[in-house]
Rosetta silent file (secondary structure, phi, psi, omega in degrees, C-alpha in Angstrom):
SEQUENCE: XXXXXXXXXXXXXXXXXXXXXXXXXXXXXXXXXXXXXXXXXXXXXXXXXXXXXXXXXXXXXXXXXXXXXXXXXXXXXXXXXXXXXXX
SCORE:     score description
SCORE:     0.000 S_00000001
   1 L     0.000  -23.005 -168.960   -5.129  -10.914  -75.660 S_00000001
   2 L   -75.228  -39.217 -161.294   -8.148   -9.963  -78.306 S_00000001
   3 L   -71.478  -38.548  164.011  -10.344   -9.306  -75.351 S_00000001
   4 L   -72.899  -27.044 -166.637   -7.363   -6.545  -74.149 S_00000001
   5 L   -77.233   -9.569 -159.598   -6.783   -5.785  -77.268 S_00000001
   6 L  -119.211  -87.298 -149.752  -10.947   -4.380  -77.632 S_00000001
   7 L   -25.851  144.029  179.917  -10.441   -1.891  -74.503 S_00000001
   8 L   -52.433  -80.781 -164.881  -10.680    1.944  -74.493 S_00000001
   9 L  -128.014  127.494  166.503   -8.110    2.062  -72.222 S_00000001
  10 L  -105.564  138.985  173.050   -5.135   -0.006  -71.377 S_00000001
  11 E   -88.132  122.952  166.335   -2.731    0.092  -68.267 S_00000001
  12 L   -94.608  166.285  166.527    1.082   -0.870  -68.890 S_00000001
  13 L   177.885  176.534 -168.665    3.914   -1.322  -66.625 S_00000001
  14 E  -155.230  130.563  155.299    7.002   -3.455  -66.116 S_00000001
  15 E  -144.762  157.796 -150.210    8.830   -4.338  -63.385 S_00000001
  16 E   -70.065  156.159  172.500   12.736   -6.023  -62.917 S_00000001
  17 E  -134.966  131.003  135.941   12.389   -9.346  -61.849 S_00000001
  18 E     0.765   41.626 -166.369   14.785  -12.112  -60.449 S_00000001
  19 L  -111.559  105.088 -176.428   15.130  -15.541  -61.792 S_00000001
  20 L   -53.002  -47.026 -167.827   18.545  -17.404  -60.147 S_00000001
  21 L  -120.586   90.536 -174.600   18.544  -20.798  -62.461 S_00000001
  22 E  -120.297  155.374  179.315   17.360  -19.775  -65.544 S_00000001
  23 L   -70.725  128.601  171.557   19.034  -21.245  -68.682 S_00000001
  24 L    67.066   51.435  176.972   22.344  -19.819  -70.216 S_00000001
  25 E  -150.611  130.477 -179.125   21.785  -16.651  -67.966 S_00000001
  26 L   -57.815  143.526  157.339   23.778  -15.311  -64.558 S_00000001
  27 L   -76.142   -4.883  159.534   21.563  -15.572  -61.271 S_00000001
  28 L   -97.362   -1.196  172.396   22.575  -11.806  -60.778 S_00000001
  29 L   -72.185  143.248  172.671   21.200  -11.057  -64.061 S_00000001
  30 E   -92.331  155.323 -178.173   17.817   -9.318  -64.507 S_00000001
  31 E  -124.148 -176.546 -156.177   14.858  -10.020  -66.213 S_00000001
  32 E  -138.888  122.960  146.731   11.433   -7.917  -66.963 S_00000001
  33 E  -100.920  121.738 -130.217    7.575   -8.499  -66.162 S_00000001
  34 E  -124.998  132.371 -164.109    5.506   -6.940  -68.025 S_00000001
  35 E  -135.260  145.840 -175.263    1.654   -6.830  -66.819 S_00000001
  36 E  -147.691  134.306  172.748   -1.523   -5.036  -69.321 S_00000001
  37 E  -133.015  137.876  162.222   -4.425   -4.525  -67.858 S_00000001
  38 E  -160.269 -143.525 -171.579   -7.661   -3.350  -69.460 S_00000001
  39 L   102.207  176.828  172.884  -11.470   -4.833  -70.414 S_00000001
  40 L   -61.217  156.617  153.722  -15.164   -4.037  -69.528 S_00000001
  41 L   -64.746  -11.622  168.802  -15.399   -3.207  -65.364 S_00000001
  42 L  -110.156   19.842 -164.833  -17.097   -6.174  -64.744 S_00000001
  43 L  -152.133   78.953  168.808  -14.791   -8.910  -67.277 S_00000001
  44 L   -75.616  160.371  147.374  -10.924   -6.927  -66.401 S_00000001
  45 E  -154.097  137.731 -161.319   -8.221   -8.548  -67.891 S_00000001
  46 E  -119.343   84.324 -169.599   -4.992   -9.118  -66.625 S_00000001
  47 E  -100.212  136.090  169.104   -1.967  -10.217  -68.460 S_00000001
  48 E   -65.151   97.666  161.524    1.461  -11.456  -67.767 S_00000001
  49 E  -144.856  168.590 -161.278    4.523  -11.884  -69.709 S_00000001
  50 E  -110.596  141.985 -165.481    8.023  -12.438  -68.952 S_00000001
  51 E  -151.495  130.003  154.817   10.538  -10.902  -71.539 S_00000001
  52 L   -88.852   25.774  164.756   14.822  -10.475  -70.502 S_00000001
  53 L  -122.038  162.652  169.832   14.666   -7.459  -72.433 S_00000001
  54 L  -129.143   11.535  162.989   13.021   -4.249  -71.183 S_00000001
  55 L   -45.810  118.830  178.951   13.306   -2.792  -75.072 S_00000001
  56 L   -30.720  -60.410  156.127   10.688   -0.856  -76.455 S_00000001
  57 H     1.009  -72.776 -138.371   10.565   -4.024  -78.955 S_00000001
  58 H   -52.212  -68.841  168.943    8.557   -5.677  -75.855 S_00000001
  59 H   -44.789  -38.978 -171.315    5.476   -3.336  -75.707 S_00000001
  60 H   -71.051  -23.583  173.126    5.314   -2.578  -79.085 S_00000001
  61 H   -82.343  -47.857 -169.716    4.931   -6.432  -79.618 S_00000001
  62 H   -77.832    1.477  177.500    2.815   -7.172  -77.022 S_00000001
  63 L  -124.758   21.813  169.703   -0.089   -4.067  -78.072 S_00000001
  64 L   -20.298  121.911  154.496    0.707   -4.795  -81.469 S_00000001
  65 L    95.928  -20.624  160.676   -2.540   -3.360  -83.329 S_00000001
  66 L   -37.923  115.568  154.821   -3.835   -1.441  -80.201 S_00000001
  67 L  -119.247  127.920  162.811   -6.012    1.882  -81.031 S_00000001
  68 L   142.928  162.695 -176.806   -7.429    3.479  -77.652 S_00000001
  69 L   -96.938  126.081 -165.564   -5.340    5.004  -75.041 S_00000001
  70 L   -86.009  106.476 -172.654   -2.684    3.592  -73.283 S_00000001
  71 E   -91.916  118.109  166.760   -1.770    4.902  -69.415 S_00000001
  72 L  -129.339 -148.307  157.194    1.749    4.198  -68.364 S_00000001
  73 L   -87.679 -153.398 -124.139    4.835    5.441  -66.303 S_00000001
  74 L  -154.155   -7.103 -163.474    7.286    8.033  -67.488 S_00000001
  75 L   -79.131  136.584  170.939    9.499    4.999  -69.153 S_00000001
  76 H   -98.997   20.175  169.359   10.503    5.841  -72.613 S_00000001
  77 H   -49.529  -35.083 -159.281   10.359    2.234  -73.612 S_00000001
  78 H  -110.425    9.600  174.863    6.609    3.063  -74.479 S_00000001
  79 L   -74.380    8.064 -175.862    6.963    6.239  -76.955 S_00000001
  80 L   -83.851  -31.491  -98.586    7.269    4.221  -79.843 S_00000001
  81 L  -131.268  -48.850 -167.982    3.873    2.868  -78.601 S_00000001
  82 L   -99.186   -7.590  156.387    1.940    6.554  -78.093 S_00000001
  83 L   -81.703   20.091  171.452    3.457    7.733  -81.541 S_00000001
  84 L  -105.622  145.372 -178.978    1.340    5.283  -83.231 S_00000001
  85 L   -70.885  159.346 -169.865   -2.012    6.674  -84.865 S_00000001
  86 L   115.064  -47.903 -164.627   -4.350    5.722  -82.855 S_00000001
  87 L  -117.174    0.000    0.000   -3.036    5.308  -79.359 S_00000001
């Protein structure tokens, strides 16, 4: 995460995800993966995480401390995220 956490520019996105037997959760319920991508061009890095919220909360945790500009979608999940100085 430090080594994404150093990049110019980070990518975000999310997308709903599936899980049928997950504990004390419905198999029609959805869940959220959330993938950041950034680094040098020849060392990328490319992170996962799994969250059953899609709450602004999520990003804002996972770029905690981020300065440099962040490219995303249209989701307003991440305006918490570009009104911090910095980003």
């Amino acid at each position: 995460r430090d080594s994404l956490l150093a990049s110019r520019v980070i990518h975000c996105d999310e997308t709903r995800v599936q899980v049928l037997k997950e504990p004390d959760r419905e198999p029609s319920s959805h869940s959220w993966m959330w993938v950041q991508t950034g680094g040098p061009p020849d060392q990328p890095v490319i992170l996962f995480d799994y969250s059953t919220s899609r709450a602004q909360e999520v990003p804002t945790r996972l770029l905690e401390g981020y300065r440099g500009s962040l490219m995303t979608d249209d989701y307003a999940g991440y305006n918490a995220l570009g009104a911090q100085a910095g980003v």
